[in-house]
C-alpha positions as CSV (number, residue, x, y, z in Angstrom):
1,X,-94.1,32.7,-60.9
2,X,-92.3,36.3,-61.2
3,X,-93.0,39.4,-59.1
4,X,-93.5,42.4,-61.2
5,X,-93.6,45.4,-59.1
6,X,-94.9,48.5,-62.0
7,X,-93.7,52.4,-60.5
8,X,-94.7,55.4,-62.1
9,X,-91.6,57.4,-62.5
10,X,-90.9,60.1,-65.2
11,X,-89.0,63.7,-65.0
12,X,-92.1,65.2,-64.3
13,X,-92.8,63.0,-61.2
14,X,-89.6,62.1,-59.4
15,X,-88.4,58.6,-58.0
16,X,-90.8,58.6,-54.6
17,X,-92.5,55.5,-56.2
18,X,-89.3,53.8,-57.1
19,X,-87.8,54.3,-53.8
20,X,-90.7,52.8,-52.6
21,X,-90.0,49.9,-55.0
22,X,-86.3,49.5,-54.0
23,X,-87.5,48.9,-50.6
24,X,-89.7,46.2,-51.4
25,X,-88.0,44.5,-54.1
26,X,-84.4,43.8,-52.3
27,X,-86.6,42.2,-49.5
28,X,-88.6,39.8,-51.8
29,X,-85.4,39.1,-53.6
30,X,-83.1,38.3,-50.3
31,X,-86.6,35.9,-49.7
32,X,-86.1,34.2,-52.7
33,X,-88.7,35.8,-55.1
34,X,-87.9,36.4,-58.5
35,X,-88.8,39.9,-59.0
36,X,-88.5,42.5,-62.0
37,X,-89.0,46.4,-61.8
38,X,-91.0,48.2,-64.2
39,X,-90.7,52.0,-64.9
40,X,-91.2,54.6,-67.7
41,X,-88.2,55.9,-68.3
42,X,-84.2,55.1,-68.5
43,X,-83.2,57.8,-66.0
44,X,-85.1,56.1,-63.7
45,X,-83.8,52.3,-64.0
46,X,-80.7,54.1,-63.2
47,X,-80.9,55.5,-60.1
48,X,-82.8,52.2,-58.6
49,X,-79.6,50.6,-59.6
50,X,-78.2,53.1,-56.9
51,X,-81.4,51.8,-54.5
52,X,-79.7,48.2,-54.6
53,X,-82.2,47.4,-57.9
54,X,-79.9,45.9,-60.5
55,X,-82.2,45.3,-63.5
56,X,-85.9,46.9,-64.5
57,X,-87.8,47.1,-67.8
58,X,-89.1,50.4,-68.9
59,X,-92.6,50.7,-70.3
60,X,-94.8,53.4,-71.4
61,X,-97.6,53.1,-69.3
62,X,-99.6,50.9,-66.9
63,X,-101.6,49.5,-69.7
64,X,-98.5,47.8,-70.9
65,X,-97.8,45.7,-68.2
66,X,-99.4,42.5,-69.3
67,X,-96.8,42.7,-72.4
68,X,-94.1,42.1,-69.6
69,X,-96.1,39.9,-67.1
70,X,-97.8,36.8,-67.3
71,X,-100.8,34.7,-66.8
72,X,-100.1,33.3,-63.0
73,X,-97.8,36.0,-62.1
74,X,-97.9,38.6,-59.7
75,X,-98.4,42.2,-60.2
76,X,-97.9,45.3,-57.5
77,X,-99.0,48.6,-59.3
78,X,-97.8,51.9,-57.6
79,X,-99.2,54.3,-60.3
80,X,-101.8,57.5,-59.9
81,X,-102.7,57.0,-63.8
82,X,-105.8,55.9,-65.4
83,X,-105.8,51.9,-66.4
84,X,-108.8,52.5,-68.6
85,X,-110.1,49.5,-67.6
86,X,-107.3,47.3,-67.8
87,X,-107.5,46.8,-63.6
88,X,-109.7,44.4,-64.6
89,X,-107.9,42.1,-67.1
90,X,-105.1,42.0,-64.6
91,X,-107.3,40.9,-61.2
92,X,-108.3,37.9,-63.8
93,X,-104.9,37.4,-65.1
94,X,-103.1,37.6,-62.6
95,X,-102.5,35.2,-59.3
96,X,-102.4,38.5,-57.1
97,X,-102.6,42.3,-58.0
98,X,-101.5,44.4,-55.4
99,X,-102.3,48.7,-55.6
100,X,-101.1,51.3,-53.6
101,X,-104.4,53.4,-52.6
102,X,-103.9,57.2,-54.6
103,X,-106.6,58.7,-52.0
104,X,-107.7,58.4,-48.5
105,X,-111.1,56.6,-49.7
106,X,-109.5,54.7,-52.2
107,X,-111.0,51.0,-52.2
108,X,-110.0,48.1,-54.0
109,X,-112.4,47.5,-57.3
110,X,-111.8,44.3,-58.9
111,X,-110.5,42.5,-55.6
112,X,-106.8,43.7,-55.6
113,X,-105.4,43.6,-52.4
114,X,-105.1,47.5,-51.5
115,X,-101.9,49.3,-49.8
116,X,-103.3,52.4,-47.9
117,X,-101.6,54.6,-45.2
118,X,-103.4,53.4,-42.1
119,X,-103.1,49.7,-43.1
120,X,-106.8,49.1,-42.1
121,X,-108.9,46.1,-43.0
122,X,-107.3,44.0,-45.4
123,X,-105.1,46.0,-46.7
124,X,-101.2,46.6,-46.4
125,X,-99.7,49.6,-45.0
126,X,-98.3,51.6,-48.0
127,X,-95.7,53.0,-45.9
128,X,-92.7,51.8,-47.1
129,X,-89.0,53.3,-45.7
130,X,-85.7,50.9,-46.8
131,X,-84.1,49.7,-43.5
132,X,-81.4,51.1,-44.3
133,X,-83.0,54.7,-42.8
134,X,-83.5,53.3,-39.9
135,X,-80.0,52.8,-38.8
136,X,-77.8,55.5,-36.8
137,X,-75.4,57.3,-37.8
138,X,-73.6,60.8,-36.9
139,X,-75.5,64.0,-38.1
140,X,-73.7,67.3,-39.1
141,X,-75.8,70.4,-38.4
142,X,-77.1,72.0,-41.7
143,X,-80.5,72.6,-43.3
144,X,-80.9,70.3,-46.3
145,X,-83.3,70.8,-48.5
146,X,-85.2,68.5,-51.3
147,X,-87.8,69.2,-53.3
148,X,-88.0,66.4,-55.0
149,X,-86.4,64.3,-58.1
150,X,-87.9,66.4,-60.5
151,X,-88.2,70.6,-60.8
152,X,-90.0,70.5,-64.4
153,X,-92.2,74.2,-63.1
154,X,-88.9,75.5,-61.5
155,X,-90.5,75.9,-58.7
156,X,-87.4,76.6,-56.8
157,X,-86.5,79.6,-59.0
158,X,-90.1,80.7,-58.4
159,X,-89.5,81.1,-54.5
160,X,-86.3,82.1,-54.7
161,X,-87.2,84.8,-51.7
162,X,-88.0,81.9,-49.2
163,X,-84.6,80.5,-49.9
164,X,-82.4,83.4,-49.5
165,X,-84.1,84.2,-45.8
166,X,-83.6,80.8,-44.7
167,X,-79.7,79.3,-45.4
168,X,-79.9,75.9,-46.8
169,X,-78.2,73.3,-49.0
170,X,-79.6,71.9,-51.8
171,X,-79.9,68.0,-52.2
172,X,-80.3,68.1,-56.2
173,X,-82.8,65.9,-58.1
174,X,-82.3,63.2,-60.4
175,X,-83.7,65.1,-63.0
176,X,-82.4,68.2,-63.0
177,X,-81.0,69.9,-65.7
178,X,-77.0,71.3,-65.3
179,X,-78.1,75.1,-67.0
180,X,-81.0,74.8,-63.8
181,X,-78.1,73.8,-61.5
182,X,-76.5,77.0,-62.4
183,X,-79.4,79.4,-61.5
184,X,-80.1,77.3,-58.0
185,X,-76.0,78.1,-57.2
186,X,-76.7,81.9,-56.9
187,X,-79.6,80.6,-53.8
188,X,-78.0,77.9,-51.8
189,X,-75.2,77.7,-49.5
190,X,-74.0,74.5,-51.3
191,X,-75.5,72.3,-54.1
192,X,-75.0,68.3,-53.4
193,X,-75.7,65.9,-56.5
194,X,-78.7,63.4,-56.4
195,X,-76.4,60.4,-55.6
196,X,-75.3,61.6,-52.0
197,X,-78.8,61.3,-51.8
198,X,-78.8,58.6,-49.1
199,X,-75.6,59.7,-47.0
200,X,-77.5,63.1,-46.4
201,X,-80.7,61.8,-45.6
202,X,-78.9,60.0,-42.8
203,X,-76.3,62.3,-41.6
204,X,-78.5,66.0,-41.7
205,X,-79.7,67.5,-38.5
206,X,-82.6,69.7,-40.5
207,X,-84.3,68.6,-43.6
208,X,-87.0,70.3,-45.3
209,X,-88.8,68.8,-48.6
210,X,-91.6,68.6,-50.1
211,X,-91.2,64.6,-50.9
212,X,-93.3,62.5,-48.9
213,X,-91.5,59.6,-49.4
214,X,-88.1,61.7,-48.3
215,X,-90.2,63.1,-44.9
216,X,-90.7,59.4,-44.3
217,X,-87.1,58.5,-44.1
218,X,-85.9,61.7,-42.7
219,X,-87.9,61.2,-40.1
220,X,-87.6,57.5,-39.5
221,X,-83.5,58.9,-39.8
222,X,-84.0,61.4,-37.0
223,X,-83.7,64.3,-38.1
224,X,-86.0,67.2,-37.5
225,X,-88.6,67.2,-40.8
226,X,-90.5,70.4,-42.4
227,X,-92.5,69.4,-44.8
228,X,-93.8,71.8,-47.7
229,X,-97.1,71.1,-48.6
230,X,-97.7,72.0,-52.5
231,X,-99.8,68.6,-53.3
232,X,-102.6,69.8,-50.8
233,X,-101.6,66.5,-48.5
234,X,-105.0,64.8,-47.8
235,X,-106.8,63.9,-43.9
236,X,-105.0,60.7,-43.1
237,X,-101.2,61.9,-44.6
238,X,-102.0,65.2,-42.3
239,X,-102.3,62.7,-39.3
240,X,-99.7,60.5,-40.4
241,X,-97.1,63.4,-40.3
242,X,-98.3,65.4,-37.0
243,X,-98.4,61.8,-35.1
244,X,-94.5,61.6,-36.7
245,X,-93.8,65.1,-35.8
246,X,-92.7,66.4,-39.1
247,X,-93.6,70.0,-39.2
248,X,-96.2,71.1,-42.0
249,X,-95.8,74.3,-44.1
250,X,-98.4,75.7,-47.1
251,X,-96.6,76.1,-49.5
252,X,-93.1,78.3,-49.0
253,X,-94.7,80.5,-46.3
254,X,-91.6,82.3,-44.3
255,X,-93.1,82.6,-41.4
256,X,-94.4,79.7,-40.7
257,X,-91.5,77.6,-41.6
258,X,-89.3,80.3,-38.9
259,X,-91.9,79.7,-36.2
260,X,-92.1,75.6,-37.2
261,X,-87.9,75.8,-37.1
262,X,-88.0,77.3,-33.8
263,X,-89.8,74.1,-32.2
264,X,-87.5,71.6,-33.5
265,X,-87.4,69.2,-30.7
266,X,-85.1,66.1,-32.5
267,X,-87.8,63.4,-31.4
268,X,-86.9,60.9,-33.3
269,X,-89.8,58.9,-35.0
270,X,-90.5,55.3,-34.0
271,X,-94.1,55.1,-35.4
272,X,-93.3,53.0,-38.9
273,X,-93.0,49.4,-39.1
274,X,-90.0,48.0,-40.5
275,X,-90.2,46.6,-44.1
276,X,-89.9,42.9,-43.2
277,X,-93.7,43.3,-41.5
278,X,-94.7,44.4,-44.6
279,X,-93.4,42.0,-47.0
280,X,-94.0,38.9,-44.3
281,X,-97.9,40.3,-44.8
282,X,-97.6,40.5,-48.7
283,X,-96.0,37.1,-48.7
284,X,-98.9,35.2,-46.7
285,X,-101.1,36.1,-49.6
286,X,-99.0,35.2,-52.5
């Protein structure tokens, strides 16, 4: 039997789903498991080698991951796209199919076993943050932001205004292009390349992104956490992230990140479990 854990990645969607992966993976590995990484793209197997992933497989899509996976394995899906029916093929297939829920009322269809943010039921708790951000370490004072591992709207460049009022440094993306990395240089204080990613996370007082994965472990971290809503964040993630205290801004609204900035209070978050309660629950129903 092999784990096959399948995240949608891509330079139009960043590396949330991977880090997510990483977590996950090196814990069913230092367990024993024999586990394999799918993702779409090269880029991507790259920088989970960086997450303490050494090997993956890239595939186009989730209906390809029967090519890879076999009858009696087991399957974790972390994907928003369509299966076209293939969900179906896998639940029989398959000895397990796990899913991470996409939506607040998301349900399990063909008797997957679902991973949703409140963990309710018989589900999992698809909040997943690598131990690693949970361990101290000294923080510098600065204002880091993230957007995310991929910029493909230059939507930085777009709200260049909201930048240049409030001094920040800019954690880069994976995907970013170098010619982009010249035009964000005339916004930021400083530019810092994608694979200081971790150290940062850690070590910065003030982080501001608009990665939900990254205001996870920022805020598990300690630091103080603005988030910037673009993806319209959903009833239970709005919850999730006032019960953490990580401020929430619409969009790249000045004032509201200044008035948000003012209450920083350093609290630091103690409301996620670590990953071994997660994988302990996904091993009991192996």
């Amino acid at each position: 039997m092999k784990i096959y854990y399948y995240a949608f990645t891509g330079h139009k969607y960043g590396l949330d789903r991977a880090r997510r992966a990483a977590a996950i993976l090196k814990k069913l590995r230092a367990k024993g498991f024999n586990t394999m990484l799918l993702v779409n793209d090269f880029r991507a197997g790259l920088a989970t080698r960086d997450l303490g992933v050494p090997e993956s497989v890239h595939i186009e899509g989730i209906q390809d991951i029967d090519a890879i996976a076999e009858n009696g394995d087991i399957v974790i899906i972390d994907s928003p796209e369509d299966d076209h029916g293939r969900l179906v093929k896998y639940c029989a297939d398959f000895k397990k199919v796990f899913r991470f829920a996409e939506h607040d009322d998301d349900k399990s269809i063909h008797g997957e076993i679902m991973l949703t943010i409140n963990g309710a039921g018989n589900t999992l708790s698809s909040l997943i943050v690598d131990d690693l951000y949970f361990e101290k370490k000294d923080k510098e004072t600065r204002t880091l932001f993230f957007l995310g591992d991929s910029d493909a709207n230059k939507t930085i460049l777009s709200n260049s205004n909201f930048f240049k009022e409030n001094e920040m440094e800019l954690l880069l993306g994976h995907y970013f292009y170098v010619k982009y990395e010249n035009d964000l240089s005339k916004i930021f204080k400083k530019l810092h390349e994608s694979d200081e990613y971790k150290d940062l996370i850690l070590s910065s007082t003030n982080i501001v992104t608009a990665s939900f994965q990254t205001a996870l472990e920022a805020s598990v971290a300690g630091a103080n956490v603005i988030y910037i809503d673009i993806e319209n964040l959903n009833a239970l993630e709005l919850s999730l992230f006032n019960s953490m205290n990580i401020g929430i801004v619409k969009g790249f609204d000045t004032v509201l990140y200044k008035k948000i900035k003012l209450n920083y209070n350093y609290k630091k978050c103690v409301n996620l479990e670590k990953i071994d309660k997660i994988t302990d629950e996904m091993i009991d129903m192996f």
